[in-house]
Biopython code that builds the backbone (N, CA, C, O; Angstrom):
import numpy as np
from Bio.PDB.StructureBuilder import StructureBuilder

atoms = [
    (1, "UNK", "N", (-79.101, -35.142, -7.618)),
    (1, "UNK", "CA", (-79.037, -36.585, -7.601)),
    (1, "UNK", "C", (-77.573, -36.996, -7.574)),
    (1, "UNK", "O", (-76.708, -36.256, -8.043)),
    (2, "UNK", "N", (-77.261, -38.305, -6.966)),
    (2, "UNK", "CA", (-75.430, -38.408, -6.796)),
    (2, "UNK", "C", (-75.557, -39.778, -7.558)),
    (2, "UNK", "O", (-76.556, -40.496, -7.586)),
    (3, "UNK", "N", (-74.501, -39.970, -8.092)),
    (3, "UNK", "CA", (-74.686, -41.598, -8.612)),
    (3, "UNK", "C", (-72.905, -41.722, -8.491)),
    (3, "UNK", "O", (-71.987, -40.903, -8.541)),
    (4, "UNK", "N", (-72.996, -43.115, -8.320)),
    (4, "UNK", "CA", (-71.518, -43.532, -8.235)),
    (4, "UNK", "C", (-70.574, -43.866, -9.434)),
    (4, "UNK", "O", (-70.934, -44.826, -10.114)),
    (5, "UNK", "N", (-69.465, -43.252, -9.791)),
    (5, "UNK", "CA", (-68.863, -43.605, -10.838)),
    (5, "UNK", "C", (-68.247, -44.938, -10.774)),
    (5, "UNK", "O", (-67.836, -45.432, -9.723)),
    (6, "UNK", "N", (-68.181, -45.651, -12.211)),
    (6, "UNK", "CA", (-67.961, -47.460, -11.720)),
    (6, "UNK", "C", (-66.934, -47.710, -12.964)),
    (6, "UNK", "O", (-66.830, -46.872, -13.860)),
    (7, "UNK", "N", (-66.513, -48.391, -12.960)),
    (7, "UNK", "CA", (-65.344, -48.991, -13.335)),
    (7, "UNK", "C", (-66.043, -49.648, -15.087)),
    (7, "UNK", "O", (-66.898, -50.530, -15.006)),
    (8, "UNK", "N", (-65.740, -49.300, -16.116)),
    (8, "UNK", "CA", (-66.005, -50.078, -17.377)),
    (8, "UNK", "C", (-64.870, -50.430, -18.261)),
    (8, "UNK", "O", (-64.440, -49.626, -19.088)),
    (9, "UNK", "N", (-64.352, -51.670, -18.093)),
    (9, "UNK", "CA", (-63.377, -51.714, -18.604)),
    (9, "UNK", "C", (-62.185, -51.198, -18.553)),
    (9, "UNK", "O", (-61.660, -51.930, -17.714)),
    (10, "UNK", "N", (-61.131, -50.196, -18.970)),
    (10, "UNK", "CA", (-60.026, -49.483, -18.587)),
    (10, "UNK", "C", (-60.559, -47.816, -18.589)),
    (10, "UNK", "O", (-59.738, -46.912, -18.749)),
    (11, "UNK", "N", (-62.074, -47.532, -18.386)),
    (11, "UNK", "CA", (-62.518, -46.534, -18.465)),
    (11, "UNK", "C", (-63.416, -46.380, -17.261)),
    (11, "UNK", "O", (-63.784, -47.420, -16.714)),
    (12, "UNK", "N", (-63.737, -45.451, -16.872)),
    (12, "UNK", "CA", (-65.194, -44.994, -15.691)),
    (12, "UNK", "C", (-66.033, -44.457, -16.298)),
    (12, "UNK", "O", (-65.836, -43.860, -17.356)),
    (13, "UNK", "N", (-67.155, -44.582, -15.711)),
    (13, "UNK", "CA", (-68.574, -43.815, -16.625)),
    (13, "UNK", "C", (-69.619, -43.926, -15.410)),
    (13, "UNK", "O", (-69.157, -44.037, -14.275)),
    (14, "UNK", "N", (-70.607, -43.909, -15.548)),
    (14, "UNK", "CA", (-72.310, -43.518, -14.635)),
    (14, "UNK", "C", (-72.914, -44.342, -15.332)),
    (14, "UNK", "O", (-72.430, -44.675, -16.414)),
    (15, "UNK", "N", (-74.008, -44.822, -14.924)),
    (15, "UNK", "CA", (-75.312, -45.485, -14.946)),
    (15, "UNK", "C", (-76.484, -44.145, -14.754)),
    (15, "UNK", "O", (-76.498, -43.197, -13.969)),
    (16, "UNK", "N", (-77.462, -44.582, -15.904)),
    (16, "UNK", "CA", (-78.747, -43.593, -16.433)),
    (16, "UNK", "C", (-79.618, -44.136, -15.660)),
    (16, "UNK", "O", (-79.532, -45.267, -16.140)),
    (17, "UNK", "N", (-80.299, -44.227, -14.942)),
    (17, "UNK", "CA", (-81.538, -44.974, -14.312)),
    (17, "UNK", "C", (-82.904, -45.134, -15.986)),
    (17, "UNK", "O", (-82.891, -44.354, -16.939)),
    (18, "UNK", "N", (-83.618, -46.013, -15.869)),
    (18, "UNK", "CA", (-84.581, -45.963, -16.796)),
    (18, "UNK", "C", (-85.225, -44.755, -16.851)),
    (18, "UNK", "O", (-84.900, -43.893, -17.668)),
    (19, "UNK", "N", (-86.048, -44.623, -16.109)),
    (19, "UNK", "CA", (-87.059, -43.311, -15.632)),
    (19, "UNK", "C", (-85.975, -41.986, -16.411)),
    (19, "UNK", "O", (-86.588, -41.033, -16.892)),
    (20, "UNK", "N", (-84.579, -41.976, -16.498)),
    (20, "UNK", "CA", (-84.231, -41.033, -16.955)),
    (20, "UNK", "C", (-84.054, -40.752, -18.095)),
    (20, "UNK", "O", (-84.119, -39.621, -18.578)),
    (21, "UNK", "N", (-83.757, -41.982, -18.770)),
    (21, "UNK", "CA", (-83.580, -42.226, -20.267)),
    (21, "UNK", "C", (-84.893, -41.729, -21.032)),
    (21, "UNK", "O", (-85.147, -41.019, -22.005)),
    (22, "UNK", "N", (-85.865, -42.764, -19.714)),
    (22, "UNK", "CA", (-87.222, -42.241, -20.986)),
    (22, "UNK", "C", (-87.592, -40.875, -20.857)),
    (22, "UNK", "O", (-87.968, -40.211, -21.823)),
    (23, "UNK", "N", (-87.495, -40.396, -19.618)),
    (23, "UNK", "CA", (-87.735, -39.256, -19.489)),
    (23, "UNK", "C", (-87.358, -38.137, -20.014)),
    (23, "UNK", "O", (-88.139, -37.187, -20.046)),
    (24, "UNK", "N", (-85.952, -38.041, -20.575)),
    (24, "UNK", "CA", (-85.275, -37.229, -21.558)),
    (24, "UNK", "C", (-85.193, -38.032, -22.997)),
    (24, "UNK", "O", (-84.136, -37.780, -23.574)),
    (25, "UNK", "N", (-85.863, -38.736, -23.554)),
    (25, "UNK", "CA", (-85.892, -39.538, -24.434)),
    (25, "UNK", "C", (-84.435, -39.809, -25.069)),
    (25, "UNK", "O", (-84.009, -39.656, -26.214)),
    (26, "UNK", "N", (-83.884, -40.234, -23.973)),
    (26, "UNK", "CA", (-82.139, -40.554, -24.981)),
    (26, "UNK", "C", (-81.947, -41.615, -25.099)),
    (26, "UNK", "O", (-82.016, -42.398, -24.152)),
    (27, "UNK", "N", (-81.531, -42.094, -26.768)),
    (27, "UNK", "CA", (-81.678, -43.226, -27.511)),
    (27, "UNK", "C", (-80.349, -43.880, -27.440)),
    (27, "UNK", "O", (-80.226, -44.797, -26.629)),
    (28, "UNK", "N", (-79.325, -43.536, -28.182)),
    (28, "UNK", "CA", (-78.028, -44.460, -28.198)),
    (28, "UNK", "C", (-76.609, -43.080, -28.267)),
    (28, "UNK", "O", (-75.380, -43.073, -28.199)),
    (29, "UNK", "N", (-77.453, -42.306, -28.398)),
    (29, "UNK", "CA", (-75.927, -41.149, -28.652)),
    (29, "UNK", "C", (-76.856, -39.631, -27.595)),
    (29, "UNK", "O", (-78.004, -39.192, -27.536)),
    (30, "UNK", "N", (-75.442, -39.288, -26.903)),
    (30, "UNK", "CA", (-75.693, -38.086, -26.062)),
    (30, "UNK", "C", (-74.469, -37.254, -26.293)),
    (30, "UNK", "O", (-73.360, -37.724, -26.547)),
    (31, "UNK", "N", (-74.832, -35.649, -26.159)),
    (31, "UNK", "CA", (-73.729, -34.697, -26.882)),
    (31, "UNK", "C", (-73.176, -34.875, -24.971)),
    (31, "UNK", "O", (-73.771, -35.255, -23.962)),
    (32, "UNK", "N", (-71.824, -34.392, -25.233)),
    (32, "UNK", "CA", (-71.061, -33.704, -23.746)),
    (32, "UNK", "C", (-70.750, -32.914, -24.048)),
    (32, "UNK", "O", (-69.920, -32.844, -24.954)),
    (33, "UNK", "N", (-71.372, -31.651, -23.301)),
    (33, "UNK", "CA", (-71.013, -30.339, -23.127)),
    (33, "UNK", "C", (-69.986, -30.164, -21.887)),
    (33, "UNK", "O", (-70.126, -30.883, -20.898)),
    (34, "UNK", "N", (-68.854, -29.107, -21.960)),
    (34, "UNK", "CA", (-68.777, -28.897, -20.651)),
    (34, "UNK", "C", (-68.266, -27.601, -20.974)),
    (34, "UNK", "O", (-67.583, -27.061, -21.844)),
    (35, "UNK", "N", (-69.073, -27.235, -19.580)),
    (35, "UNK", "CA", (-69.131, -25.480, -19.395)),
    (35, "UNK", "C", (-69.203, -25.233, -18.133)),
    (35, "UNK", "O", (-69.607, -25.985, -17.246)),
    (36, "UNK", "N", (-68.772, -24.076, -18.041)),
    (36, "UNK", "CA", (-68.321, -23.819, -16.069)),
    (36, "UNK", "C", (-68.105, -24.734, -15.461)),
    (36, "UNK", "O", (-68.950, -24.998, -14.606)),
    (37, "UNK", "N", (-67.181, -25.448, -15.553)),
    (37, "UNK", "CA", (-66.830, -26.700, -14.274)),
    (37, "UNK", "C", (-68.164, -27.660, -14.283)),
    (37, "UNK", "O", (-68.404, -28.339, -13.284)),
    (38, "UNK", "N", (-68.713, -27.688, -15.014)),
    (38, "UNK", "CA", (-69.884, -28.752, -15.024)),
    (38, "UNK", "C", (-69.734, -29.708, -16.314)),
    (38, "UNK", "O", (-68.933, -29.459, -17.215)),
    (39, "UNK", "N", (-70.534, -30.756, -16.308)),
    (39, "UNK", "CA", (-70.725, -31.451, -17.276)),
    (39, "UNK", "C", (-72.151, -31.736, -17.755)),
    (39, "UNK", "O", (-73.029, -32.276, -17.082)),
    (40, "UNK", "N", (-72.228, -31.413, -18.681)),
    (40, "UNK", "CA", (-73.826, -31.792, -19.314)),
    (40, "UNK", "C", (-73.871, -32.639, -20.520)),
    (40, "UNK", "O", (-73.258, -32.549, -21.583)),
    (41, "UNK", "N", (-75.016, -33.745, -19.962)),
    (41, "UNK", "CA", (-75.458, -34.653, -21.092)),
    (41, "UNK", "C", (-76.715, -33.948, -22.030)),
    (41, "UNK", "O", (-77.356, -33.082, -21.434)),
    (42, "UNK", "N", (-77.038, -34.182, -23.151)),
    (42, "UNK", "CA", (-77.833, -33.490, -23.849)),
    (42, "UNK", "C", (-78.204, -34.754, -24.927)),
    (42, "UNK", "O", (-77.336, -35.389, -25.526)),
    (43, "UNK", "N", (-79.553, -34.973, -25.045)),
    (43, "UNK", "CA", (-80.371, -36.078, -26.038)),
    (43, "UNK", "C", (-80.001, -35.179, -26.948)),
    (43, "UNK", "O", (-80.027, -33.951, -26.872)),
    (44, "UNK", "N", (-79.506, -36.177, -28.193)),
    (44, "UNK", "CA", (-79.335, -35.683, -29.591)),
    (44, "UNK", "C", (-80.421, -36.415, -30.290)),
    (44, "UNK", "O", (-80.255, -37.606, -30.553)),
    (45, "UNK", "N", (-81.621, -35.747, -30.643)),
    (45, "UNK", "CA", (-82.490, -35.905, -31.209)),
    (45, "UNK", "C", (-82.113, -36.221, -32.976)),
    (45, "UNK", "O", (-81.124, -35.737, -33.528)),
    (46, "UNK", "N", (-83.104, -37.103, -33.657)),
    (46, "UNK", "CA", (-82.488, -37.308, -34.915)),
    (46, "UNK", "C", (-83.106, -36.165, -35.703)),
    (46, "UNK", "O", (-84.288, -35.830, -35.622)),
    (47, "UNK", "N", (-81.906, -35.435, -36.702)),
    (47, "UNK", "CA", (-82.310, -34.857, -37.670)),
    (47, "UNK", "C", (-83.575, -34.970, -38.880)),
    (47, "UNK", "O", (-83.536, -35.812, -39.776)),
    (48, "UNK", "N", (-84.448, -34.180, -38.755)),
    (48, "UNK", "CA", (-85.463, -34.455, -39.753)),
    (48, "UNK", "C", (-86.541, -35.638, -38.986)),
    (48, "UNK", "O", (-87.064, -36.597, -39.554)),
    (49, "UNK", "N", (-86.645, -35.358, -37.953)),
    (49, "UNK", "CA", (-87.494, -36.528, -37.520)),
    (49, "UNK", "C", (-88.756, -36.133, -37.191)),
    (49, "UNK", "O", (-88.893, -35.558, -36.111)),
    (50, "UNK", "N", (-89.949, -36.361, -38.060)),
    (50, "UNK", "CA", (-91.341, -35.920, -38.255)),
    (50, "UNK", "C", (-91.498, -34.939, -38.925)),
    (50, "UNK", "O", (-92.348, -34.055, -38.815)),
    (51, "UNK", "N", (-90.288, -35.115, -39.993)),
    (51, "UNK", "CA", (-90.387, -34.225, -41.123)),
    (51, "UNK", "C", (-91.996, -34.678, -42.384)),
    (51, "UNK", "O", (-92.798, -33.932, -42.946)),
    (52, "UNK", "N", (-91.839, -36.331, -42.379)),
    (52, "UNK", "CA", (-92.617, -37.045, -43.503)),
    (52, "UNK", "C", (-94.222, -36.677, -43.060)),
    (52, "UNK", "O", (-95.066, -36.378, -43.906)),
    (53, "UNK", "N", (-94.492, -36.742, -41.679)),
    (53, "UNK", "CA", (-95.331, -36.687, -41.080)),
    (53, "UNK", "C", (-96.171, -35.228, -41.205)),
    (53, "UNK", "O", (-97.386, -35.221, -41.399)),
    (54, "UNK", "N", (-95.525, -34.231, -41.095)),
    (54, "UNK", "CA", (-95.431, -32.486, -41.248)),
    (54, "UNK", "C", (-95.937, -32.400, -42.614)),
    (54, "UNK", "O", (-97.053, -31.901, -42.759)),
    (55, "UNK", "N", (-95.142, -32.904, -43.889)),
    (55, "UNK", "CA", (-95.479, -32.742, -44.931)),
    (55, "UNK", "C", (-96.393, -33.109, -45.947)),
    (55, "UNK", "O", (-96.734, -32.773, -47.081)),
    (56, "UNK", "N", (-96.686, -34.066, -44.931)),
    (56, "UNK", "CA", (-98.076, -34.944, -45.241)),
    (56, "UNK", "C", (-99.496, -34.122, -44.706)),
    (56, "UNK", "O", (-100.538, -34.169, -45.358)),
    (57, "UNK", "N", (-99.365, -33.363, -43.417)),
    (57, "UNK", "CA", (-100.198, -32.802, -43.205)),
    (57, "UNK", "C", (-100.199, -31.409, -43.710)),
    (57, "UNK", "O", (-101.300, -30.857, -43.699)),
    (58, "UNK", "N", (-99.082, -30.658, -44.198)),
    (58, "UNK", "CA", (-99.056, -29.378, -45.271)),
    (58, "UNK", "C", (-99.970, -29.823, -46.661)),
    (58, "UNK", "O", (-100.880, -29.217, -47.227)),
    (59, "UNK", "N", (-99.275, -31.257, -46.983)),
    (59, "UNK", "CA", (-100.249, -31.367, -48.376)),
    (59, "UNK", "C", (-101.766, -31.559, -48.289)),
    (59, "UNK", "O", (-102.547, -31.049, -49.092)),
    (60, "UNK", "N", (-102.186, -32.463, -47.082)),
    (60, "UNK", "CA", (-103.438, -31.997, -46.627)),
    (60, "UNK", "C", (-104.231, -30.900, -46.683)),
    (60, "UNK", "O", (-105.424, -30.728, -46.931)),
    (61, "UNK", "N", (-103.412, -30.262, -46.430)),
    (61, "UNK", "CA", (-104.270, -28.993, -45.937)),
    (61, "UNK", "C", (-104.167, -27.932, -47.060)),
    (61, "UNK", "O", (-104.570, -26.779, -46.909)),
    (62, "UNK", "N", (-103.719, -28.301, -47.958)),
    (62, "UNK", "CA", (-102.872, -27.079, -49.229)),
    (62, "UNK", "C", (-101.405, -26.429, -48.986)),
    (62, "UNK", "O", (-100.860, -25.652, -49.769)),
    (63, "UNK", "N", (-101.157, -26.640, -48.423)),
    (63, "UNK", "CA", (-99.965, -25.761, -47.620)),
    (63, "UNK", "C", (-98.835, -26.038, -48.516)),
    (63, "UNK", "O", (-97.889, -25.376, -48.088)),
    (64, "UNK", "N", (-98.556, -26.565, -49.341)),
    (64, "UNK", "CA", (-97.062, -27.487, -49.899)),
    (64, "UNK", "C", (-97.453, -26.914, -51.311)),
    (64, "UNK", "O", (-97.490, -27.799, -52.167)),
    (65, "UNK", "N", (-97.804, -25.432, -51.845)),
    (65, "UNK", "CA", (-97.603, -24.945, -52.953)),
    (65, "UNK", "C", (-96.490, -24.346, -53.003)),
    (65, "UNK", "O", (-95.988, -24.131, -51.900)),
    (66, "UNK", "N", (-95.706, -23.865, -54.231)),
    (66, "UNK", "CA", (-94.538, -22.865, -54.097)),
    (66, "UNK", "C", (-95.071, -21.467, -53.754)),
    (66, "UNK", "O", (-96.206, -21.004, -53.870)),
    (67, "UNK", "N", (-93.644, -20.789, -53.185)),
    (67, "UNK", "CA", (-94.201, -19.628, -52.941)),
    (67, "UNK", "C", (-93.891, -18.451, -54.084)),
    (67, "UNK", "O", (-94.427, -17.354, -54.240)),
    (68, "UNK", "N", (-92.918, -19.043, -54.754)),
    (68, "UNK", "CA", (-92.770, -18.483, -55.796)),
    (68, "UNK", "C", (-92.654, -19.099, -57.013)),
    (68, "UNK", "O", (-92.924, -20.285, -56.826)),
    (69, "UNK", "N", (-92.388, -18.901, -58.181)),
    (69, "UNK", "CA", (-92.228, -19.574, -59.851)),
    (69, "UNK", "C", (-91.085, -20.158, -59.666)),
    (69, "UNK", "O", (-90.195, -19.594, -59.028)),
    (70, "UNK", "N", (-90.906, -21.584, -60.284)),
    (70, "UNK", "CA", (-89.932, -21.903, -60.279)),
    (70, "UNK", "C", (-88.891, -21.571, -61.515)),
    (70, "UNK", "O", (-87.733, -21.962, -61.364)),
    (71, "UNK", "N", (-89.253, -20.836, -62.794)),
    (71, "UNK", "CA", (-89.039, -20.412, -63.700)),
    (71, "UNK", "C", (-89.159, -18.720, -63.831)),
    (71, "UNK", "O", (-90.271, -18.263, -64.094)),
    (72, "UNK", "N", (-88.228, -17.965, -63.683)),
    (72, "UNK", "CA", (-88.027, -16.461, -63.878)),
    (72, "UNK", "C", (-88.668, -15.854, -65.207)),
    (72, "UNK", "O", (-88.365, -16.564, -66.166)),
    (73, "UNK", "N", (-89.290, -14.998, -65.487)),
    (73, "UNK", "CA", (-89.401, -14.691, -66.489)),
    (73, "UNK", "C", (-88.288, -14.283, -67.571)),
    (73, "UNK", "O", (-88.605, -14.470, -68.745)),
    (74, "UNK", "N", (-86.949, -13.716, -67.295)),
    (74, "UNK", "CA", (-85.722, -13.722, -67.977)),
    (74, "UNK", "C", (-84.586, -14.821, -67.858)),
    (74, "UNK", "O", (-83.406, -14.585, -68.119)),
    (75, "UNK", "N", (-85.129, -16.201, -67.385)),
    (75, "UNK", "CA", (-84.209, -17.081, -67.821)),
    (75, "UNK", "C", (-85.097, -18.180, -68.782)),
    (75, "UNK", "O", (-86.295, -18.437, -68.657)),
    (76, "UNK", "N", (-84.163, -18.735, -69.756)),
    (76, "UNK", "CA", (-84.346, -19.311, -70.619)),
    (76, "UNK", "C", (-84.751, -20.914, -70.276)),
    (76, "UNK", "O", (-84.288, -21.630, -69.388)),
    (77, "UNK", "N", (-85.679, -21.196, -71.192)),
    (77, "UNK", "CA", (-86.323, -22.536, -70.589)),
    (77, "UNK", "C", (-85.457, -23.519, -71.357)),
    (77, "UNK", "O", (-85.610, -24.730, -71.200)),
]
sb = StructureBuilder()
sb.init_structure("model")
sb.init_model(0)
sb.init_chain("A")
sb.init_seg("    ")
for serial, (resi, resn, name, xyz) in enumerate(atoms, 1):
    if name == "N":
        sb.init_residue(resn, " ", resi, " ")
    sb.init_atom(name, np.array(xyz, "f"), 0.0, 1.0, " ", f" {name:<3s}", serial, name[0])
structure = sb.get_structure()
């Protein structure tokens, strides 16, 4: 795909078409990579996102017990 670089202010940048944004779901922040003479945009997905959701369905299901004691038998309570 070619897109034209355009003038923003005292800077240049590209235009995302919609279809692309949604399509790679990128919200307000994108990483820049650059590697071999290329440039890559990359969606930075948010940390912990459908974490609440996950843990809700572990407790559902039993899943959200410890796996071990939280108390050692040789440390003092």
């Amino acid at each position: 795909m070619q897109v034209r670089v355009i003038k923003i202010g005292n800077s240049r940048g590209i235009r995302l078409s919609k279809n692309i944004i949604q399509k790679y779901n990128i919200q307000e922040d994108v990483e820049l990579i650059l590697e071999d003479e290329q440039i890559v945009l990359k969606p930075i997905s948010k940390v912990r996102q459908g974490w609440n959701e996950a843990f809700k369905e572990m407790h559902q299901q039993g899943d959200d017990r410890l796996l071990m004691d939280d108390v050692f038998e040789d440390e003092d309570i």
